[in-house]
C-alpha positions in Angstrom: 0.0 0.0 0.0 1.1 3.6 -0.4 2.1 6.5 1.7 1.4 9.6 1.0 2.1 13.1 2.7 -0.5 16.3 2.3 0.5 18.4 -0.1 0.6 22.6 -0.2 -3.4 23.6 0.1 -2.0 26.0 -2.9 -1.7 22.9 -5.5 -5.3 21.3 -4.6 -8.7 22.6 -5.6 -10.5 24.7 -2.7 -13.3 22.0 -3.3 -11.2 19.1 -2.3 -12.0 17.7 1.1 -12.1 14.1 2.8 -14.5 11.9 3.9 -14.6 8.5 5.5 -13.2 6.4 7.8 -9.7 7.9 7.4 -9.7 11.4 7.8 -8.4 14.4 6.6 -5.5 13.1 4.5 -1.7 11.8 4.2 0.2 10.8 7.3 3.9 9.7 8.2 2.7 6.9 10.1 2.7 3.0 9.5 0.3 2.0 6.7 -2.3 0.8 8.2 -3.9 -0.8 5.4 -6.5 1.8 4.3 -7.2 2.2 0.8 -6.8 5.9 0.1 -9.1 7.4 -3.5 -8.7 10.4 -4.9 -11.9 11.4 -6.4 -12.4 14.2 -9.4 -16.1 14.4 -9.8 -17.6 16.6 -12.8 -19.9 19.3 -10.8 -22.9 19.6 -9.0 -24.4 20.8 -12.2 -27.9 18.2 -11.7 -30.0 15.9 -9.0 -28.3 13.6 -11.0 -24.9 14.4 -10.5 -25.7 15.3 -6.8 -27.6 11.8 -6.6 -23.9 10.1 -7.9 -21.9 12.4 -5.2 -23.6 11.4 -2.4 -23.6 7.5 -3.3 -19.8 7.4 -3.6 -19.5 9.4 -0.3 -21.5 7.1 1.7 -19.8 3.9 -0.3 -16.6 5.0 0.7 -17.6 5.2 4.1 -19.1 1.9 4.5 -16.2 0.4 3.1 -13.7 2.3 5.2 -12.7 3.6 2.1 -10.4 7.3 2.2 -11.9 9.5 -0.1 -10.3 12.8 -1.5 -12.8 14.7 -3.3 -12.8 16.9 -5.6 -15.6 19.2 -7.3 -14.4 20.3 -10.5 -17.4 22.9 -11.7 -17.6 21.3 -15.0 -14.0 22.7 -16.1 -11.9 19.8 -17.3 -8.6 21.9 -16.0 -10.1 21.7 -12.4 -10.0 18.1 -12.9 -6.6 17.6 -14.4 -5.4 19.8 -11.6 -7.2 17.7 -8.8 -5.6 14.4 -10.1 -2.1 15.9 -10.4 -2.9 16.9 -7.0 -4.0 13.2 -5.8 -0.7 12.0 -7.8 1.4 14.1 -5.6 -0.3 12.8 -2.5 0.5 9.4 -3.9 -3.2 7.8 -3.5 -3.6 4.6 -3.9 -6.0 4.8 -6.6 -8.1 7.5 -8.8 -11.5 7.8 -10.1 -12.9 10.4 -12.1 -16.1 11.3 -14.4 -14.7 13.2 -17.0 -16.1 16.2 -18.1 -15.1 16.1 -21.6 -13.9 12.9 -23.5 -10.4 14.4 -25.0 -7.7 15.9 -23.7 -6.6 13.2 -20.5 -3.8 11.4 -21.9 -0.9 14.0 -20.3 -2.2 13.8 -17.0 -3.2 9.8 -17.0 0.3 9.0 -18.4 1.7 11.0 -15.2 -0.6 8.4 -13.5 0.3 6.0 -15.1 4.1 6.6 -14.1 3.7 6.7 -10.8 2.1 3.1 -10.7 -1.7 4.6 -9.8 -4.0 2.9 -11.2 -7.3 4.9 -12.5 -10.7 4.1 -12.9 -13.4 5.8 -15.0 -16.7 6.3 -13.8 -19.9 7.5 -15.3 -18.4 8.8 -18.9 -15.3 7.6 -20.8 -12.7 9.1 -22.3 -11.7 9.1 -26.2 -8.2 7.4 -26.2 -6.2 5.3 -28.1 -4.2 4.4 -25.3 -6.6 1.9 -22.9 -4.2 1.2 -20.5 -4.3 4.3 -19.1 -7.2 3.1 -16.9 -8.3 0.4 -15.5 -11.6 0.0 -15.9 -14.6 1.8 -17.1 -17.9 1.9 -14.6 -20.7 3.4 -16.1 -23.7 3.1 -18.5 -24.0 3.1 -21.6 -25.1 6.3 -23.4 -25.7 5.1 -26.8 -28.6 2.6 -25.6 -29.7 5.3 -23.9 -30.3 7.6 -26.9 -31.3 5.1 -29.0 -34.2 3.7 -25.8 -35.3 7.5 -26.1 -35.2 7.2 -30.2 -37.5 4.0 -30.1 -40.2 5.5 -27.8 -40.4 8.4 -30.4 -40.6 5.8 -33.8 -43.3 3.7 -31.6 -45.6 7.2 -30.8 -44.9 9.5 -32.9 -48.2 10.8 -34.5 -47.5 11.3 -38.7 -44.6 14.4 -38.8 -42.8 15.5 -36.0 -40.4 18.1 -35.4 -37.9 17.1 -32.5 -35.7 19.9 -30.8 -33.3 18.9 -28.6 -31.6 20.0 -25.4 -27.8 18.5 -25.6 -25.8 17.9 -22.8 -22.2 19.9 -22.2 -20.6 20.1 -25.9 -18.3 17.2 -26.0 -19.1 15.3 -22.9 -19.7 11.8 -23.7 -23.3 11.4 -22.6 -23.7 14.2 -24.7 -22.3 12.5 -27.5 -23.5 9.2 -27.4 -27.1 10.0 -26.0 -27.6 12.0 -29.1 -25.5 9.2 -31.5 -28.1 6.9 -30.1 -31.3 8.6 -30.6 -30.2 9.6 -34.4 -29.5 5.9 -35.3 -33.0 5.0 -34.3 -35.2 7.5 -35.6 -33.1 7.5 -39.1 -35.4 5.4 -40.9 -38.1 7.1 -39.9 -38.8 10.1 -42.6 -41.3 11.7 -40.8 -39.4 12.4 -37.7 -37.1 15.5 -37.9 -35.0 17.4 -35.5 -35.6 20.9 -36.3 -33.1 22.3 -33.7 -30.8 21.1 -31.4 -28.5 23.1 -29.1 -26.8 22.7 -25.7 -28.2 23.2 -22.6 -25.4 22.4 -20.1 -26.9 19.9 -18.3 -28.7 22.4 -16.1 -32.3 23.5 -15.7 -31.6 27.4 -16.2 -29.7 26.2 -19.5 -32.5 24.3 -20.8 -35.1 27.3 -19.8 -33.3 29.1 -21.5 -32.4 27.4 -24.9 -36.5 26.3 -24.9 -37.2 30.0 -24.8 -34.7 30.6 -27.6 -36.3 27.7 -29.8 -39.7 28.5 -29.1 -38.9 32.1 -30.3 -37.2 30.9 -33.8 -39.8 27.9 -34.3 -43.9 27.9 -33.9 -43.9 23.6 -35.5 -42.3 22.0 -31.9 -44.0 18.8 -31.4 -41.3 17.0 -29.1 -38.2 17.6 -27.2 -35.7 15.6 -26.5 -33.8 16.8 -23.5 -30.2 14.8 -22.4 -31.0 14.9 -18.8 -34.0 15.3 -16.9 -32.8 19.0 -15.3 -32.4 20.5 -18.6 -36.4 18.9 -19.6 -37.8 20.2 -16.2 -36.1 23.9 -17.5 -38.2 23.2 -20.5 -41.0 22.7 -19.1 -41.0 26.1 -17.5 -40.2 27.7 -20.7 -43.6 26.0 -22.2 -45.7 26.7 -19.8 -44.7 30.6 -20.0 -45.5 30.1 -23.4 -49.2 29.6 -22.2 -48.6 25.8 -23.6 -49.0 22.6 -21.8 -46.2 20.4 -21.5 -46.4 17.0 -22.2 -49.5 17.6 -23.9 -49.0 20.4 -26.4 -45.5 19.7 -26.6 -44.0 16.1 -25.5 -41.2 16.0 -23.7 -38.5 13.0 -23.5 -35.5 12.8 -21.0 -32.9 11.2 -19.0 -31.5 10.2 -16.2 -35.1 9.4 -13.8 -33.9 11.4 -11.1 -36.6 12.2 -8.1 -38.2 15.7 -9.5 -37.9 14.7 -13.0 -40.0 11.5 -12.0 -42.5 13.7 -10.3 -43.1 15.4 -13.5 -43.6 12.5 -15.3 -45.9 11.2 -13.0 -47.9 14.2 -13.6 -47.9 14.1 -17.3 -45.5 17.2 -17.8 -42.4 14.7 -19.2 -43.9 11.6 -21.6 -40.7 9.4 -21.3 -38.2 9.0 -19.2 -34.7 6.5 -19.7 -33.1 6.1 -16.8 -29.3 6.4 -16.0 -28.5 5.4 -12.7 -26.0 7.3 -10.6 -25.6 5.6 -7.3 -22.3 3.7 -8.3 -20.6 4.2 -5.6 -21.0 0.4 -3.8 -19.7 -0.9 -7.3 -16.6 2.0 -7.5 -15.4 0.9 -4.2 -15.5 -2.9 -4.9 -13.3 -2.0 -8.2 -11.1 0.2 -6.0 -10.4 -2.8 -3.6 -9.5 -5.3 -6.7 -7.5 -2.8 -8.5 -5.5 -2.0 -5.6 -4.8 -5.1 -4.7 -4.0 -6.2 -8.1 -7.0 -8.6 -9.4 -7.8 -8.1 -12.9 -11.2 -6.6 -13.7 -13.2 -5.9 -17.0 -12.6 -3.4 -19.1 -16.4 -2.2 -19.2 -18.7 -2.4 -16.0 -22.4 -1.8 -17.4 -24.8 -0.4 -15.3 -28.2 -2.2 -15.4 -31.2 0.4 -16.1 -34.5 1.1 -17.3 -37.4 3.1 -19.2 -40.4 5.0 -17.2 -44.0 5.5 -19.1 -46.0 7.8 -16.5 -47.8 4.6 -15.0 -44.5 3.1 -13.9 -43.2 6.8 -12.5 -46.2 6.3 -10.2 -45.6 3.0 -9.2 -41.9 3.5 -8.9 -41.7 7.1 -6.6 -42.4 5.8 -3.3 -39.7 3.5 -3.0 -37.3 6.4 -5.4 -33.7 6.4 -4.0 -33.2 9.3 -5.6 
């Protein structure tokens, strides 16, 4: 196991603190056998992401797991700053949900040097090199869009104009969720998206980018938001319009997060795919092999599901998040 020592508060992020059963950071005593993380987490941009925080916090508590967090406000040089930081401290082992796919290679390699191994959670990266990481832990985007894609083909009524809400311009859920949704609704002609635009993951972003396409185009009959924050910031923009949402315009998301399930529940969101953020149980398992030098896959899928408004009822009282 390794040592490390605290490095000046100067070369961390303010953000970074610890939890668990370890406390605040390196020591020069005997290793005492705790597994030390270094975690660089994307934002607090959605319930979503807030829903994924809080699960690997608490898993890394039950595990007696040290965890060095990070919160890198959705700037990918936040993030590569955090885990130069966590190499310095020389963690055991680093996880991170990267903002964008590109651009990790540099910092990964430095990783890689100093015989860390890394883990990916939530998004991947867009490398060549693969074994830069470990392992990948996460769903799979692509499905995701194309389960969103499929509900469309099966009820959409004779032409319909789509307008869509991405996710943070090249972020892999971004990518994919949008990859996926396009492959499926290809063969349908009468399905077009008229507009599409990002939204930043946030509610205030999509407000405000379904206020800018409801200005430049009177024809919406569907949107297809990335994440259910950014559909709920829709559906305020359509109701302002004096329309109703989910019946004069129909809304599709994901993630199934608690509000965004309340909506649908209520007939304001049509369709929901889920993408399940509480990972953390299944990052701290991975941590434990890696560290100890077990070979795991390449690709961990998360299991996950559709909502119709029926099953949001059913499901809510027993929501973890």
């Amino acid at each position: 196991m390794k040592r490390f020592t605290t490095v000046a508060a100067a070369l961390v992020l303010a953000t970074v603190t610890a939890c668990g059963s370890g406390g605040s950071g390196g020591s020069d005593e005997a290793d005492d056998g705790t597994i030390t993380m270094g975690f660089a987490q994307v934002g607090a941009e959605s319930g979503w992401r807030t829903a994924n925080t809080e699960s690997i916090q608490q898993a890394a508590e039950d595990a007696g797991i040290e965890l060095q967090f990070s919160d890198a406000q959705q700037k990918q040089e936040n993030q590569i700053r955090a885990i130069r930081s966590y190499i310095q401290q020389d963690v055991d082992v680093i996880a991170f949900s990267p903002v964008v796919e590109t651009g990790w290679d540099a910092v990964l390699l430095e990783a890689q040097r100093a015989d860390i191994p890394v883990i990916l959670t939530d998004r991947a990266i867009d490398s060549e090199d693969t074994s830069l990481y470990e392992t990948f832990l996460g769903s799979d985007f692509v499905e995701e869009g194309r389960k969103a894609g499929q509900w469309l083909v099966d009820n959409a009524e004779g032409e319909t104009s789509v307008v869509e809400l991405q996710g943070t311009t090249g972020a892999a859920p971004a990518i994919d969720r949008k990859e996926g949704f396009e492959e499926v609704i290809a063969d349908n002609p009468d399905i077009e998206i008229i507009a599409t635009q990002t939204g930043d993951f946030t509610r205030s972003g999509g407000k405000e980018v379904m206020e800018a396409f409801l200005r430049s185009h009177d024809d919406i009959d569907v949107v297809y938001a990335h994440n259910d924050d950014m559909g709920l910031g829709a559906i305020e923009a359509i109701r302002a319009a004096g329309m109703e949402p989910g019946e004069d315009i129909r809304i599709i998301t994901v993630d199934a997060v608690e509000a965004g399930m309340e909506a649908l529940a209520a007939g304001e969101i049509n369709f929901i795919v889920e993408c399940n953020p509480l990972l953390g149980d299944q990052l701290m398992e991975l941590a434990e092999q890696v560290v100890a030098g077990e070979e795991v896959p390449e690709r961990v899928v998360v299991e996950e599901t559709t909502f119709t408004q029926e099953e949001a009822e059913a499901a809510l009282p027993d929501r973890q998040y």
